[in-house]
C-alpha positions, 0 to 999 in steps of 0.5 A: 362484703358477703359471699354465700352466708359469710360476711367478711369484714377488713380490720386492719393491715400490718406492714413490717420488715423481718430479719430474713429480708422479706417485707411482710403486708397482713391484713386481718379479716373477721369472718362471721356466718350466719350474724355470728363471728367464727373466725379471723384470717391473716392473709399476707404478701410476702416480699423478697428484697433479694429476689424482688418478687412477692409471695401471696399467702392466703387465709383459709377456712376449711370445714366439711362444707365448703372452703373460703380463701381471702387474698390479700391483693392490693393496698395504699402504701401511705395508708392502711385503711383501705385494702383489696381482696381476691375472694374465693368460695368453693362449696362442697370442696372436700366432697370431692376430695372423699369421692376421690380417695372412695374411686380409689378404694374401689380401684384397688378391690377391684383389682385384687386378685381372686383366689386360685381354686385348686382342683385336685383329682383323686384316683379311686380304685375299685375291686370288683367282687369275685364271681363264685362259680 
């Protein structure tokens, strides 16, 4: 699949058991930009015996460019080669980010206190000279 100038290719998914009682599915996903590899991801499922419910985990790559999430949403329980991904890419993301902490920065210069300026009055007294009759 290509999203953008990435292409996102499905490897694999793994399904076991762990010895905290959860069933765990994670796929791994090649990520390529531009013709050239860069980077896999693992996303997963958790599932919780006990509580029955499940957890979705994403695989994320996060540069000052964009982010991209890939989740792993659905897979044949009898086989592993086929999978079905939720994929999401927010370009300019961490831009937003810094906006955000420079509002604040500028939030707190501006609310900084001015010196107080403290004027002082001088008494200054002055003698006339003496008139000489």
């Amino acid at each position: 699949m290509t999203v953008g100038n990435y292409t996102i290719t499905y490897n694999s998914l793994t399904i076991w058991d762990t010895n905290d009682g959860r069933n765990v599915a994670r796929a791994v996903v090649t990520i390529s930009q531009n013709g050239r590899v860069v980077t896999q991801l693992y996303p997963r499922r958790d599932y919780y015996y006990e509580s029955q419910q499940s957890m979705t985990i994403p695989g994320v790559r996060r540069t000052a460019a964009d982010d991209l999430y890939v989740l792993l949403v659905d897979w044949q329980p009898i086989t592993s080669q086929g999978a079905t991904f939720k994929i999401y890419h927010n370009p300019l993301i961490n831009w937003l980010w810094f906006g955000a902490y420079v509002f604040i920065f500028g939030t707190l210069v501006a609310a900084w206190p001015d010196r107080e300026i403290v004027i002082e009055r001088a008494v200054i007294t002055v003698r006339a000279p003496a008139l000489e009759a």
